[in-house]
Structure formats: structure tokens, C-alpha cells
C-alpha positions in Angstrom: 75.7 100.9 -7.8 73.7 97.9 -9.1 75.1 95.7 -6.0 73.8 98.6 -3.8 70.5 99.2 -5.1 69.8 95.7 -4.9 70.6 95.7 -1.3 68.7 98.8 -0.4 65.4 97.2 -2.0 66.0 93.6 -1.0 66.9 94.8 3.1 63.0 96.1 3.6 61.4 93.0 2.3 61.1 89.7 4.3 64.1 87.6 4.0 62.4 84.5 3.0 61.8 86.6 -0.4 64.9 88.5 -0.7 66.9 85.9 -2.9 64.2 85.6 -5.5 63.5 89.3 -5.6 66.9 90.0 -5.5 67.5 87.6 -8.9 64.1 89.3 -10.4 65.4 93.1 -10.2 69.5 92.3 -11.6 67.3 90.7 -14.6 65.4 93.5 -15.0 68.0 96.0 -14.5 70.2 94.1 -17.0 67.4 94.2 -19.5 66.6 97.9 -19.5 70.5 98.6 -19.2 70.8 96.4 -22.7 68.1 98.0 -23.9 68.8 101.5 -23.2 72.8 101.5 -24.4 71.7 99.2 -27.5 74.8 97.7 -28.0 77.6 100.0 -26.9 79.2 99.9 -24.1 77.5 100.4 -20.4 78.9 103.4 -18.5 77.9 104.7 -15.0 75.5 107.3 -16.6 74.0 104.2 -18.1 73.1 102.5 -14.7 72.7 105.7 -12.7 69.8 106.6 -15.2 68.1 102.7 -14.7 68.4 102.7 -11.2 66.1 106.5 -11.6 63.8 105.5 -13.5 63.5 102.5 -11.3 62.8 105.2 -8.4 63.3 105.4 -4.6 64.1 101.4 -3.4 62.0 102.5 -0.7 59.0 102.8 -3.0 60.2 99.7 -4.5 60.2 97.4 -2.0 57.0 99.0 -0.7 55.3 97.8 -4.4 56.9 94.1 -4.0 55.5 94.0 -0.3 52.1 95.2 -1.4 51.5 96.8 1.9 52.9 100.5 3.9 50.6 99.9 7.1 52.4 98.2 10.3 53.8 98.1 13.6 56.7 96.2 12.6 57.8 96.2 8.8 58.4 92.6 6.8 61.7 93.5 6.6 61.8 92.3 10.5 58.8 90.3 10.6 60.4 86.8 10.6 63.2 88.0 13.4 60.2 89.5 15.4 58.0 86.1 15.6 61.9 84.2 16.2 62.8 86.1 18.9 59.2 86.0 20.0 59.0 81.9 20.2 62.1 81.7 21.7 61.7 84.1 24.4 58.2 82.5 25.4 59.7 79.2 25.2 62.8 80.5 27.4 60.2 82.1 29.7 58.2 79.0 30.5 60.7 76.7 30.3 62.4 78.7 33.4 58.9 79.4 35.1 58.5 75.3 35.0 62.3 74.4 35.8 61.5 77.2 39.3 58.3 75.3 40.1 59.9 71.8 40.1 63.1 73.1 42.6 60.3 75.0 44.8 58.4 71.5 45.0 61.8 69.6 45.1 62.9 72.0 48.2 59.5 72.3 49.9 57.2 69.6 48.6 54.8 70.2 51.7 53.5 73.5 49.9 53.1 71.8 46.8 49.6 73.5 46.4 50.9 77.3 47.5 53.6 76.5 44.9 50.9 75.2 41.9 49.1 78.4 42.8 52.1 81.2 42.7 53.4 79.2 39.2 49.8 79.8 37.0 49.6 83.4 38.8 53.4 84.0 37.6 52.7 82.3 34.2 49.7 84.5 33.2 51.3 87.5 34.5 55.3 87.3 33.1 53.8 85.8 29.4 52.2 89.1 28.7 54.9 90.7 30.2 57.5 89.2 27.8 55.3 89.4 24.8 54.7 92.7 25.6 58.8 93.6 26.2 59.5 92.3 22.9 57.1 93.5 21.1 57.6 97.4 22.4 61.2 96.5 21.5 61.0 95.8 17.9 58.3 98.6 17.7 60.3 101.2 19.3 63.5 99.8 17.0 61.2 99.9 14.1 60.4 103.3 14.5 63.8 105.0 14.9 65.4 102.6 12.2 62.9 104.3 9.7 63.8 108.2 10.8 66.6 108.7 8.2 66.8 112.1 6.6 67.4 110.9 3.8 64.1 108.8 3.3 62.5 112.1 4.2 64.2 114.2 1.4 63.9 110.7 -0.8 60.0 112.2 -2.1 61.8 115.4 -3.1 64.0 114.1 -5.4 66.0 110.8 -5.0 69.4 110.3 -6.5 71.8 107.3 -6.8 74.3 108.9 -4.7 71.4 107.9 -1.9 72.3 104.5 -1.5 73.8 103.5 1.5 77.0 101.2 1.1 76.7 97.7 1.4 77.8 97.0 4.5 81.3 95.2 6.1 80.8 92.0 7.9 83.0 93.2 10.7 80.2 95.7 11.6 77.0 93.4 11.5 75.4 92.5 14.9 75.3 88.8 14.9 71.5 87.7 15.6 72.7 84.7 17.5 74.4 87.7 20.2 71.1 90.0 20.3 68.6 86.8 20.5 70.9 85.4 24.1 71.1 88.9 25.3 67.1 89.3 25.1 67.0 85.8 26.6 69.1 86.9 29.5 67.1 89.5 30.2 64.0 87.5 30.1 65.2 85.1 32.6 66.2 88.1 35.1 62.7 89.4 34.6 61.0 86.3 35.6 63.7 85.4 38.5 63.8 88.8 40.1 59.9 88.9 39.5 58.6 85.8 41.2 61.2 83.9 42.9 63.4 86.7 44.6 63.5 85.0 47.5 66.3 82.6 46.4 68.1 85.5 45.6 70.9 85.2 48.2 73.0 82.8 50.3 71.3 79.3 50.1 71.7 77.3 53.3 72.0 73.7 53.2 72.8 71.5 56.7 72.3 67.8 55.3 69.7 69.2 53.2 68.1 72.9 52.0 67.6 75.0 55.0 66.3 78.1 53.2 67.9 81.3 51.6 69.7 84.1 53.2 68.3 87.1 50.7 70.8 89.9 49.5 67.1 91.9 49.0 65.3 93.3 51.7 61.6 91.5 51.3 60.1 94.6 53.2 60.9 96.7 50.7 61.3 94.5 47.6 57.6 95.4 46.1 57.8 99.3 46.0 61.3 98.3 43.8 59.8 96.1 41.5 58.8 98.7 39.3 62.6 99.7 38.5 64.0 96.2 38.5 61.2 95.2 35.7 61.8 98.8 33.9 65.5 97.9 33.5 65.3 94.6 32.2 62.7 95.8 30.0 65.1 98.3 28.6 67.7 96.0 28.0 65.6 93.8 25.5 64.4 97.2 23.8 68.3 98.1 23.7 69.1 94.4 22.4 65.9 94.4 20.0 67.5 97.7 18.4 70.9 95.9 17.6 68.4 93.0 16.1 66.8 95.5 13.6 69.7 97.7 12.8 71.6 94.9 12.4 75.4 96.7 12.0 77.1 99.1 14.1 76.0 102.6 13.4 76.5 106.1 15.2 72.8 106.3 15.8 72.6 102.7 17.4 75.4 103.6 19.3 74.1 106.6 20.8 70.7 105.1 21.2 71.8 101.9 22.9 73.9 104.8 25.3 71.0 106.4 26.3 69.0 103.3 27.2 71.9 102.4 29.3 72.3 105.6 30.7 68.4 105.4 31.7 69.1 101.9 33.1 71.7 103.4 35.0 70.6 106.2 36.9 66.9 103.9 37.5 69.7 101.7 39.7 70.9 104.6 41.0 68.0 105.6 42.3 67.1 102.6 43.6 70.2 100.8 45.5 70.8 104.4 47.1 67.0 104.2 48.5 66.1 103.7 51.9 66.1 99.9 52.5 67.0 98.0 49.0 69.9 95.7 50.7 68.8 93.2 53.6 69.9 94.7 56.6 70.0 91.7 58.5 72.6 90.3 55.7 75.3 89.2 58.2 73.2 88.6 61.1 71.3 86.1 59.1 74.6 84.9 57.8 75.7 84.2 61.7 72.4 82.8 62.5 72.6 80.1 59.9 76.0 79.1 61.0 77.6 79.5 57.9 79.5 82.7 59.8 81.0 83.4 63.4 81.2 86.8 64.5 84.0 88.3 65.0 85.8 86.2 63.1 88.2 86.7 60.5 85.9 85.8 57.9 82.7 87.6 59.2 85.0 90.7 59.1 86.4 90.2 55.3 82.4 89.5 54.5 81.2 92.3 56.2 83.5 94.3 54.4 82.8 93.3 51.0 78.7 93.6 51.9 79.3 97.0 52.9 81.3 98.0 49.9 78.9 95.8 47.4 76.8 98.6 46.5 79.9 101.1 45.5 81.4 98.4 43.2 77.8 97.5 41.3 77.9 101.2 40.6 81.3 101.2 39.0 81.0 97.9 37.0 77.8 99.3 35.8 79.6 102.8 34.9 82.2 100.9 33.4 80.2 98.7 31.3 78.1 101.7 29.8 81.7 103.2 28.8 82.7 100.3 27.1 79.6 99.5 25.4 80.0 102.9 23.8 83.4 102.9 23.0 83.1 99.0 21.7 80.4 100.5 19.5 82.6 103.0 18.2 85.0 100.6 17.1 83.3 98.4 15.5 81.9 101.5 13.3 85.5 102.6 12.4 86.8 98.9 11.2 87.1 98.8 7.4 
């Protein structure tokens, strides 16, 4: 019970002081357990009265923190800012790596190239502070929503406190903080530079890019391609701050995915998403003959690209369920 309260208080505070604090409240438990049992032995009634008159570790850690009011608690704080540097980091870092190959591949538009990369960078940095953010905001909020914590004011008792929990079922930060990363780069790729999106040609040197996207269209799509990225670093920022497998993350992370999923239904069945000049430009460049053997096997798999997407997608948003599931059922 000790162990657990402990755990309860320590878990909302910042984890830069959750050793010390954690050191602080045994002592002090010890002391008004040796005090209160004078002597005798210490039996459960013993504790479970300390840890009452101790009160709600809620209430507890909201005394040590000295503060109620925020958008995202201490407890996640140091994760928020971590994730936060490393996406912006990651962010530029790709944004520079995309202007040197554009200037590398096309050095004549050096100055068109300049121009696109400070347009890009003062329009995807917002963008990815503002992802993250709304992530951790949005995990911050639904982490908090436990019935219990509203029935705490009415009356908390020991029997409250959540177990301690297994290490098979904690989220590793290292996963969470590559997935948002990942999504960060797609963001930034599919945002500015979809136009080497596709089949590059090179004939002794780069000849340009046969796109998989139809540029026509590309812009009125934008919208959904940014919206389920986004959701992927919310659904990623929610593993972050729950940080173990639990039935509510579980259902939460399936209905982000399901959300992702039917905003990519909705867009690769639209009029237009795919090049339709796919194998046409393919011939063009040389790099097929029609007719051929090859062009026929290609043309195949293009025409049967969009079907398979779809599945691997349904696939993966059944696994990610039932993987969750799993993980919450391992002792």
C-alpha cells in the first residue's frame, strides 16, 4: 500500500523531482506509522489510516507542485519539451537535408529552391509545434478523466490506488518519440516536396521524378494527408503520457486510427488522387516498353495498388488493437 501510494503521488510530479519526493514521503509515512502504533507491531489498519490522513495523492502532489493551472501537467512537462526539441530538430534537419538534394539535382534554380525552403520552414515549424503540442494537450486531458479522481473529493479510500504497474505493459518512450518522428518527416515530405514522390529517373544523371500523385489534384488533398499524420503524433503523444497499456488507450488509439482510416478512404477513392499518366510516364522515360511483359506485371500491380493500401491499413488497425490487448493481459 505504501509502495503504491508513493507511486500514485510521485507519477503526477516532474520526474526530475520524483526520487527526492519519493524518499521525503516513505520518511514521513514511516514516522507517523511509528508514531501512531507506538511500539507494537504495524498492521494494515495501521498504514491504511496514514496513507488517509495523508489524503487523496492527487491533492498531494498538487501541494508539492504548488500549482493546479495548465495545459500540460509537470507530470509530462519534461517529455513534452523532449519530444518538442527533437521533433523541431528532426523537422529542420530534413527540411535542410531536401534543400541540399533539390540544389544538388537542379542547381540552376538555386534561388526558386532558397525561396520554397524559408516558405516551407516558417510554415511546417508551427505546424509541428503545433501537432505536438495539441497532442500532449489532447493526451493530457483524457489521461486526467478517471472516475475515480472524480468520486476522489467525495470520499477517497486506500483501495483507490491503482497498482504499480508491470514492466511488460509500459510504452517504451524511445518507441512513441520515433513514431512521432516518423510522422513528422511524412508531414514535411508529403507537404513540400511531393514531387519526388514516385519513380526517380536517372539516364547518366537525374532526369526528374515520375509522381505516384496526381499534381492537379494534390492541393485539394493536402488537407487529409496533413490531418492523418497529425493524428498519428496525437495517437503516439497518448502512448507517451499514458505510458502502459490500458483499455482506454487502447480504444482511444482505435478510434484515431479508425479516423485516419476512413480520411484515406475518402481520399484515394476520390476523383483523381493517383497519377493517371503513371505508366505512360513510366514508357516515356524509358524505364518501360509497352506491351511488354513487364509493363503488363506493372500495370497490374498500379491498378491493384490502391486495394492493397486499403487492406494493409485495415490490417494494421486490427493488429494495433489486438497487440494492445495483449500487452494489457500479460502478468
Amino acid at each position: 500500500m505504501i509502495n503504491r501510494y508513493i507511486y500514485a503521488v510521485t507519477q503526477k510530479l516532474p520526474p526530475a523531482q520524483r526520487e527526492d519526493i519519493a524518499v521525503e514521503l516513505r520518511g514521513l509515512i514511516e514516522d507517523m506509522l511509528e508514531e501512531r502504533v507506538e511500539g507494537r507491531e504495524v498492521v494494515d489498519k495501521d498504514v491504511e489510516e496514514v496513507l488517509l490522513e495523508l489524503g487523496n495523492p492527487k491533492h498531494l502532489a498538487q501541494k508539492y507542485r504548488g500549482t493546479k493551472k495548465y495545459l500540460i501537467g509537470p507530470e509530462f512537462f519534461d517529455a513534452y519539451i523532449l519530444v518538442l526539441k527533437i521533433v523541431l530538430i528532426s523537422t529542420a534537419v530534413t527540411m535542410g537535408v531536401g534543400f541540399v538534394i533539390q540544389i544538388i539535382l537542379d542547381p540552376i534554380s538555386i534561388l526558386n529552391h532558397f525561396v520554397e525552403f524559408i516558405v516551407s520552414f516558417v510554415t511546417v515549424i508551427p505546424m509541428a509545434f503545433g501537432w505536438t503540442t495539441f497532442g500532449f494537450a489532447i493526451g493530457e486531458y483524457f489521461n486526467s478523466i478517471h472516475s475515480k479522481d472524480l468520486q476522489m473529493d467525495k470520499g477517497w479510500k486506500v483501495s483507490d490506488l491503482a497498482p504499480i504497474p508491470n514492466g511488460k505493459k509500459q510504452i517504451k518512450r524511445g518507441e512513441t518519440i520515433t513514431g512521432i518522428i516518423f510522422y513528422v518527416l511524412f508531414i514535411v515530405i508529403m507537404a513540400f516536396s511531393s514531387e519526388y514522390f514516385g519513380i526517380w529517373i536517372f539516364h547518366d544523371e537525374f532526369s526528374g521524378v515520375v509522381p505516384f500523385l496526381n499534381d492537379e489534384t494534390y492541393g485539394s488533398y493536402l488537407l487529409f494527408i496533413l490531418l492523418i499524420f497529425g493524428l498519428g503524433i496525437i495517437k503516439e503523444c497518448l502512448k507517451l503520457i499514458f505510458g502502459k497499456w490500458t483499455v482506454k488507450l487502447v480504444i482511444y488509439t482505435s478510434i484515431v486510427n479508425l479516423i485516419s482510416l476512413v480520411a484515406i478512404l475518402f481520399m484515394m477513392n476520390g476523383p483523381a488522387f493517383w497519377n493517371p499518366n503513371f505508366m505512360q510516364e513510366l514508357t516515356q522515360a524509358d524505364l518501360l516498353t509497352e506491351g511488354s511483359e513487364a509493363f503488363r506485371k506493372a500495370n497490374k500491380a498500379w491498378e491493384q495498388s490502391t486495394f492493397w493500401i486499403l487492406i494493409l491499413l485495415v490490417l494494421g488497425l486490427i493488429w494495433d488493437a489486438v497487440d494492445g490487448f495483449i500487452k494489457i493481459r500479460k502478468k
